[in-house]
C-alpha positions in Angstrom: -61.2 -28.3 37.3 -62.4 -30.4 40.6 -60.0 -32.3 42.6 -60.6 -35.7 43.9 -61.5 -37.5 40.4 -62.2 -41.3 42.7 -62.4 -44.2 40.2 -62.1 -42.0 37.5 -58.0 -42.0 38.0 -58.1 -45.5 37.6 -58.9 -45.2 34.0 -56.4 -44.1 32.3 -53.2 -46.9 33.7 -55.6 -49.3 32.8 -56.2 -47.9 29.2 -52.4 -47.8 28.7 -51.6 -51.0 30.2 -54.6 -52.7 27.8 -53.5 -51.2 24.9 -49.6 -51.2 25.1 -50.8 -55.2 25.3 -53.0 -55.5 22.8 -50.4 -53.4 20.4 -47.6 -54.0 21.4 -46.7 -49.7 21.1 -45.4 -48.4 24.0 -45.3 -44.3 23.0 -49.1 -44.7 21.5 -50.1 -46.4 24.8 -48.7 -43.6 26.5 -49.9 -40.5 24.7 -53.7 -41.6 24.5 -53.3 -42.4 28.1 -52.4 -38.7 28.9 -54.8 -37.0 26.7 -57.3 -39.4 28.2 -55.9 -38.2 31.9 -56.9 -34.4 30.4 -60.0 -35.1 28.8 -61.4 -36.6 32.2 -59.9 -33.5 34.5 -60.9 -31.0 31.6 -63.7 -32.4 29.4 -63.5 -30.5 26.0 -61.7 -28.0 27.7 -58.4 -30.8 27.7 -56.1 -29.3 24.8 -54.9 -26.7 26.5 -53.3 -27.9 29.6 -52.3 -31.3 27.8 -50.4 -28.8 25.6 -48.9 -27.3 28.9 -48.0 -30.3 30.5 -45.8 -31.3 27.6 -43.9 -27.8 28.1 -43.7 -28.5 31.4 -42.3 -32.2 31.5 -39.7 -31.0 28.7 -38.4 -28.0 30.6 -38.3 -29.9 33.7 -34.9 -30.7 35.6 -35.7 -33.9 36.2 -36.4 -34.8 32.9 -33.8 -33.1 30.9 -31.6 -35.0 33.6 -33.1 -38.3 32.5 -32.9 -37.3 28.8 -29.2 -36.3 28.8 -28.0 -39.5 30.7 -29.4 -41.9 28.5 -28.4 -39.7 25.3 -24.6 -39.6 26.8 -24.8 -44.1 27.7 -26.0 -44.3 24.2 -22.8 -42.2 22.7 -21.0 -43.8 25.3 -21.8 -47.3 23.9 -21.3 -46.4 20.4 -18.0 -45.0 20.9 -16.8 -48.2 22.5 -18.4 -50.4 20.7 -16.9 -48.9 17.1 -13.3 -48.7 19.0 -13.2 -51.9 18.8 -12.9 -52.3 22.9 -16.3 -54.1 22.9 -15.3 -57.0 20.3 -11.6 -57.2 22.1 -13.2 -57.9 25.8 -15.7 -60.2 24.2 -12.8 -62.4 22.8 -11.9 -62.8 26.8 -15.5 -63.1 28.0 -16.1 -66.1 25.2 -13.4 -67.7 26.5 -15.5 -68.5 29.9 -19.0 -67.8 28.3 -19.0 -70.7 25.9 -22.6 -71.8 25.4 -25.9 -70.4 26.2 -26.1 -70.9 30.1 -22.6 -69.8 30.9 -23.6 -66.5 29.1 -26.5 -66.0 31.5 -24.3 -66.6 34.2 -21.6 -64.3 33.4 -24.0 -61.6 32.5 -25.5 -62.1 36.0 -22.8 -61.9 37.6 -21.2 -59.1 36.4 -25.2 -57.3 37.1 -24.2 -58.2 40.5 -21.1 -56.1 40.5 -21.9 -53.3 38.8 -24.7 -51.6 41.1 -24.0 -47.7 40.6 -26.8 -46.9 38.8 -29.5 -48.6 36.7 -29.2 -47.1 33.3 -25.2 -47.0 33.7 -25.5 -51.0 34.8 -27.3 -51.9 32.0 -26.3 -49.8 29.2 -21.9 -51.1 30.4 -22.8 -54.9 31.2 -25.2 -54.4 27.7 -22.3 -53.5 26.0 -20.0 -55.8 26.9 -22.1 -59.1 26.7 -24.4 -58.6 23.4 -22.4 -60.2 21.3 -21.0 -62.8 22.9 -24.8 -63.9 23.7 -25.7 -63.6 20.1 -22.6 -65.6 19.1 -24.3 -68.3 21.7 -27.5 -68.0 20.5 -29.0 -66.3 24.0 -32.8 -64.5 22.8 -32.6 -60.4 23.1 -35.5 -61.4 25.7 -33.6 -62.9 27.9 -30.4 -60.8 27.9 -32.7 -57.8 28.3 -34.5 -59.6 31.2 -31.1 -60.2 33.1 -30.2 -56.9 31.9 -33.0 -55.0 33.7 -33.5 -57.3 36.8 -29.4 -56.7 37.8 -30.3 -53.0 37.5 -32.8 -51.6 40.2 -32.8 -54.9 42.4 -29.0 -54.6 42.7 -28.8 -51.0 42.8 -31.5 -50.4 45.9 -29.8 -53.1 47.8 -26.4 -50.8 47.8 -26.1 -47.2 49.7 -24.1 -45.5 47.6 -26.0 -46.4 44.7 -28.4 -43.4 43.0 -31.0 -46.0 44.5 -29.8 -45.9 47.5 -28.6 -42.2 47.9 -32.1 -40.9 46.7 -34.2 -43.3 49.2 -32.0 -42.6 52.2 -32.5 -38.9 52.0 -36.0 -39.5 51.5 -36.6 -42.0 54.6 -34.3 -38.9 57.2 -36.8 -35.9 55.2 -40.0 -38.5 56.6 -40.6 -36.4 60.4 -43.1 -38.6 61.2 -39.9 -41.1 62.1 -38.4 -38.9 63.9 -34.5 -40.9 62.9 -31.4 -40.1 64.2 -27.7 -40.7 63.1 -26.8 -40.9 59.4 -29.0 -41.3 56.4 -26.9 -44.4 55.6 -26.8 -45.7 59.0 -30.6 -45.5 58.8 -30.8 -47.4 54.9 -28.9 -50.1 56.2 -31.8 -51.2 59.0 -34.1 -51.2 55.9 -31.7 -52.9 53.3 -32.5 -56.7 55.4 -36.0 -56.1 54.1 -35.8 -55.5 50.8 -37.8 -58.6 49.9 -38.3 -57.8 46.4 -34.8 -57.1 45.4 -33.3 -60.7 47.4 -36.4 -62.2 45.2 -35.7 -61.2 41.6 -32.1 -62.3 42.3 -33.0 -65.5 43.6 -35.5 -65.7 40.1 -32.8 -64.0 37.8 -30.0 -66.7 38.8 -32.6 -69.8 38.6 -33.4 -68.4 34.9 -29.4 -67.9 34.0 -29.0 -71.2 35.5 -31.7 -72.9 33.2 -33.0 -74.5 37.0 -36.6 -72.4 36.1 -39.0 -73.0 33.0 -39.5 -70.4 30.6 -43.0 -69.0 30.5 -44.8 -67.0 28.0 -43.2 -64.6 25.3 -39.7 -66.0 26.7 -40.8 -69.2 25.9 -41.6 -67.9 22.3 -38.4 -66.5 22.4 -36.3 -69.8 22.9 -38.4 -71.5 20.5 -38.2 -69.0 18.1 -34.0 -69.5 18.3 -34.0 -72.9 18.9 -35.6 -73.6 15.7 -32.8 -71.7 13.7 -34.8 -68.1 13.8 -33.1 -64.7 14.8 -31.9 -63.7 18.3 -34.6 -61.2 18.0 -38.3 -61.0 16.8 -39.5 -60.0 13.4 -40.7 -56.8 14.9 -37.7 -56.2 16.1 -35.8 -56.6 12.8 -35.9 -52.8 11.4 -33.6 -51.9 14.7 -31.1 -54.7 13.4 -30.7 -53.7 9.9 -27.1 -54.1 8.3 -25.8 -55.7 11.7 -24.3 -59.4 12.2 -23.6 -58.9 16.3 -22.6 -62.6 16.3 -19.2 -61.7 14.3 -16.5 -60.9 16.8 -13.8 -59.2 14.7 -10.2 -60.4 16.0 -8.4 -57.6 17.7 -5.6 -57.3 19.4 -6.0 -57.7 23.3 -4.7 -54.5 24.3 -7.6 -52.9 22.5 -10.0 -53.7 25.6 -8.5 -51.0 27.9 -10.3 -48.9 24.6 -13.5 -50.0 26.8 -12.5 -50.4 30.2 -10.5 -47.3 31.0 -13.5 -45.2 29.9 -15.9 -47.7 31.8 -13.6 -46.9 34.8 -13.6 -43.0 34.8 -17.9 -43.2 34.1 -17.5 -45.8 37.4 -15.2 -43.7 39.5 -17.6 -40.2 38.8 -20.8 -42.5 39.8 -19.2 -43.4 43.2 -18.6 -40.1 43.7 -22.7 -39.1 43.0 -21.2 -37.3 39.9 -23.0 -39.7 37.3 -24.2 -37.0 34.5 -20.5 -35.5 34.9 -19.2 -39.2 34.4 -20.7 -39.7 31.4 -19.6 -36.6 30.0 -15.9 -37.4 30.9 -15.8 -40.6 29.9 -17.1 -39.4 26.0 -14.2 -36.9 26.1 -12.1 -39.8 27.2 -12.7 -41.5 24.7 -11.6 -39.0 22.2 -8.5 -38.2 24.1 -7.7 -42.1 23.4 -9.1 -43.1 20.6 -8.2 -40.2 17.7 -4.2 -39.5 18.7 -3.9 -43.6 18.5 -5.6 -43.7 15.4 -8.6 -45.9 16.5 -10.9 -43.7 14.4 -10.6 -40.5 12.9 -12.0 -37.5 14.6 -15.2 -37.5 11.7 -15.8 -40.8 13.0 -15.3 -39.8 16.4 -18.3 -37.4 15.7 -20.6 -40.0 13.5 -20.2 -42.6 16.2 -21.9 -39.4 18.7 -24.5 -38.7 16.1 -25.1 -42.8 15.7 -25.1 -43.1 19.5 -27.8 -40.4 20.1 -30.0 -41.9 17.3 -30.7 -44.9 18.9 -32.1 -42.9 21.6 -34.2 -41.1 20.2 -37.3 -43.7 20.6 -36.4 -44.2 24.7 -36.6 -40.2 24.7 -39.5 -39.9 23.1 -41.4 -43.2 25.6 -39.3 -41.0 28.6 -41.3 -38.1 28.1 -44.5 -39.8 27.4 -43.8 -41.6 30.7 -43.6 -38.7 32.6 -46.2 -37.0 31.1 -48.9 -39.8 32.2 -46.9 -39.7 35.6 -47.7 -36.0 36.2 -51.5 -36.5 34.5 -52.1 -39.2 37.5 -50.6 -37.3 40.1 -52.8 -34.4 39.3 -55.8 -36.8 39.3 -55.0 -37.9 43.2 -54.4 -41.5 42.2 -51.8 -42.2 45.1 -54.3 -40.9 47.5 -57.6 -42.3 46.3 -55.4 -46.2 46.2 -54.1 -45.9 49.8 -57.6 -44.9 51.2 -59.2 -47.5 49.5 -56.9 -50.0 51.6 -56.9 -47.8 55.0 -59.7 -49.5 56.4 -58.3 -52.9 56.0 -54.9 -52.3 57.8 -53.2 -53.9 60.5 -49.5 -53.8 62.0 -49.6 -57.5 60.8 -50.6 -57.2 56.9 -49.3 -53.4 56.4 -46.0 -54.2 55.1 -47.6 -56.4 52.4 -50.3 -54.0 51.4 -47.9 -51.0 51.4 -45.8 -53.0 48.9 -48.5 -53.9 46.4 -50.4 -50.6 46.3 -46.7 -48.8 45.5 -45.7 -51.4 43.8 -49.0 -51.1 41.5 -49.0 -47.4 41.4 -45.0 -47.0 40.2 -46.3 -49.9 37.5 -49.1 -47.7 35.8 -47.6 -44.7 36.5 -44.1 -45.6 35.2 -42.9 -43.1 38.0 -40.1 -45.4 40.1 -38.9 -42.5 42.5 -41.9 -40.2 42.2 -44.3 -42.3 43.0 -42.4 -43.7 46.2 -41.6 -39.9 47.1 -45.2 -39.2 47.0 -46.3 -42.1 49.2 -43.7 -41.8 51.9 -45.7 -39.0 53.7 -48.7 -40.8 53.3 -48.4 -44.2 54.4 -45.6 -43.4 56.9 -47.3 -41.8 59.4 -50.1 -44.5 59.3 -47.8 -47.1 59.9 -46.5 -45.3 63.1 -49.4 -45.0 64.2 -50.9 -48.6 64.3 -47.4 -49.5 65.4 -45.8 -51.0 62.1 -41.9 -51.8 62.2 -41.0 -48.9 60.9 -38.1 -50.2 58.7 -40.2 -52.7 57.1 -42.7 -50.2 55.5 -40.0 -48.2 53.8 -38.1 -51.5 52.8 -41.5 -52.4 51.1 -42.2 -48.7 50.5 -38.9 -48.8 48.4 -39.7 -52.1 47.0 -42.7 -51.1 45.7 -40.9 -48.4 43.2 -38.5 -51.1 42.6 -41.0 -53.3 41.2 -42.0 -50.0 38.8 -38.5 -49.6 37.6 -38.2 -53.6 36.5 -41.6 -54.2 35.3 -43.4 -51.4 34.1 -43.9 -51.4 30.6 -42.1 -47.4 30.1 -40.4 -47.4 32.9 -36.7 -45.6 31.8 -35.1 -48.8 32.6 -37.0 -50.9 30.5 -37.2 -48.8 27.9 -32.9 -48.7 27.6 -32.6 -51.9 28.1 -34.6 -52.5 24.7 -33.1 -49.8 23.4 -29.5 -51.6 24.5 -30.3 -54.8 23.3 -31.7 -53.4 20.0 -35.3 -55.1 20.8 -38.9 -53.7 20.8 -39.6 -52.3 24.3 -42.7 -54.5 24.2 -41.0 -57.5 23.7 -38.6 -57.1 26.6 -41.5 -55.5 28.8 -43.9 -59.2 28.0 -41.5 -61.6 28.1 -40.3 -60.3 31.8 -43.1 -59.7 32.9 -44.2 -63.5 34.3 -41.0 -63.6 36.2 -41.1 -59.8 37.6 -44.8 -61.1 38.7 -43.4 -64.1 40.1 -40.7 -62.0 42.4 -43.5 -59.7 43.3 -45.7 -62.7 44.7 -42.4 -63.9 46.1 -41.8 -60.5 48.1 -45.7 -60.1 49.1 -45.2 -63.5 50.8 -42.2 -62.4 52.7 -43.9 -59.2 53.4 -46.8 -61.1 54.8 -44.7 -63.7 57.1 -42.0 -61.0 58.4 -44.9 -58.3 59.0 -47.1 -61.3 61.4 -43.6 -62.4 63.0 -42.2 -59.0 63.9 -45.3 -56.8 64.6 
């Protein structure tokens, strides 16, 4: 095999992206898109090591980490969900929430208080707010858009957040900055930078607060519901099958500490960095509660895990394709043939802006929100020291960039629960965010652009 593949990298995110389009089928999209990755690095020769690389992305740490969290949410959300704790905290939520816009609004707002983790924001707040928004007649689009865009956006802007504990460590490990004091010390000169983050807030709240015009699938969306059509698509329809969310079955109110005392303990364990351990507890939890009070029996108790894992079986499955095409790319060299095809048009002024794009593009087609990021850190780093860039502002828009990944990209693991939350096809949450998450990114590249001319 040769290294350095130039524009031949570029090929395969640009086969996945067009056909996960054109299909709408995020796991097909992703698969070709390896085996494409293979058949360009190992011509005929591409069965073999495509065949190893799925061995190696299933036995890897990071992956079996990312597999067991979202298996353990899912159970998680099943368990409180059939307790009856969901229904019971929805009878107080639908007491502010009473039409479409307050729902966005309180489903906002409680994105902006949760900010431990993304897949542990979206898969609680999910939880708690599905069916009061399909009692309002909110589209699975939107909720899934404000879903996703109070997940990584909140969480990087918080450092003691996963977000935030994984890029400080990464910014002290960069030597080329030579930092001293604390690695949280450090994330806070970046956090006033984090352009993107402040401008999918700003776009999230305008949307809740029906100030900004619905564009594209959302649009579709709204008109589909408006005109007396289902919260969801037709194509979403099969995950919706012998469901009426809109019913909120009357409950006595003592039955929400069934959700929120759980909730608390998977909270208190993600504070504490502890989030896999969290979910764990908060399962067992759940038993301890729910069987001696005779919520459900203990064969329900172990149906409701079965049911929970289930419906994540298809995020699993997109998970691994994911980081499949992630590992195919970085094999290829695509970080390092994108950032030297911009080095030659860099300057202390514009840096910030293009350092956010190209990650921002690269953790998009790759689907890799914290690898990609973790590769380019020691590669565009030491370039912006040595032209003289603010230092913070690179790894704010450095950080940004993966942010972008996490809350656009099409198989990104956050998009891909927060279908699988909302009970949607990934597809038609990925599309109908999409305009907005492009719109934040144009947003951020502005102030990028501006703060990187004032400051350097």
């Amino acid at each position: 095999m040769s290294s350095g593949f130039e524009w031949l990298c570029l090929i395969p995110p640009l086969f996945i992206v067009v056909w996960a389009v054109i299909t709408k089928k995020t796991f097909s999209a992703l698969i070709i898109g390896a085996a494409l990755s293979y058949v360009l690095m190992y011509q005929l020769d591409f069965f073999t090591p495509f065949v190893d690389a799925l061995y190696a992305v299933i036995m890897d740490a990071d992956t079996v980490w990312v597999i067991l969290l979202t298996i353990f949410i899912g159970i998680f959300i099943e368990l409180v969900t059939h307790s009856g704790g969901v229904d019971a905290l929805t009878q107080y939520i639908l007491k502010v929430a009473t039409n479409r816009r307050r729902t966005l609004l309180s489903t906002f707002v409680l994105g902006l208080c949760f900010f431990i983790g993304d897949v542990s924001n979206i898969g609680t707040i999910g939880a708690a707010m599905k069916k009061t928004a399909d009692k309002n007649r909110v589209p699975r689009e939107a909720l899934a858009y404000i879903l996703d865009s109070t997940a990584a956006p909140v969480c990087i802007l918080v450092p003691v957040s996963s977000w935030g504990v994984f890029f400080a460590g990464l910014f002290m490990a960069e030597k080329s900055l030579d930092l001293t004091g604390s690695a949280i010390s450090n994330y806070m000169h970046v956090i006033p930078f984090m352009f993107y983050s402040f401008a999918a807030i700003l776009v999230v709240f305008l949307f809740s607060a029906d100030w900004l015009p619905k564009m594209g699938m959302m649009k579709t969306a709204y008109e589909r519901v408006d005109s007396g059509g289902n919260v969801y698509s037709d194509r979403s329809a099969y995950l919706n099958e012998g469901q009426d969310d809109t019913e909120v079955v009357k409950v006595a109110p003592w039955k929400s500490l069934l959700f929120i005392v759980p909730l608390a303990i998977l909270v208190i364990w993600a504070i504490l960095g502890m989030f896999m351990e969290g979910a764990m507890i908060a399962i067992a939890i759940c038993a301890v509660m729910y069987i001696p009070l005779k919520v459900m029996k203990f064969n329900d108790y172990c149906r409701c895990c079965m049911e929970g894992t289930k419906n994540m079986i298809s995020p699993v499955i997109i998970i691994i394709g994911a980081f499949m095409v992630r590992d195919a790319l970085v094999a290829m060299e695509l970080p390092e043939y994108v950032s030297g095809a911009v080095e030659s048009i860099l300057s202390p002024a514009v840096f910030p802006a293009i350092a956010f794009v190209v990650v921002a593009i690269l953790s998009f087609t790759t689907g890799s929100n914290w690898g990609v990021p973790a590769v380019m850190i020691p590669i565009i780093v030491p370039i912006a020291v040595g032209i003289g860039c603010n230092p913070y502002i690179i790894l704010a828009a450095i950080a940004c960039g993966g942010c972008f990944g996490s809350h656009a990209c099409f198989y990104s693991d956050a998009t891909v629960f927060t279908s699988a939350v909302c009970k949607i096809e990934n597809m038609d949450h990925a599309l109908s965010q999409l305009p907005y998450c492009l719109l934040s990114a144009g947003l951020a590249t502005l102030a990028f652009l501006v703060t990187g001319i004032v400051i350097n």
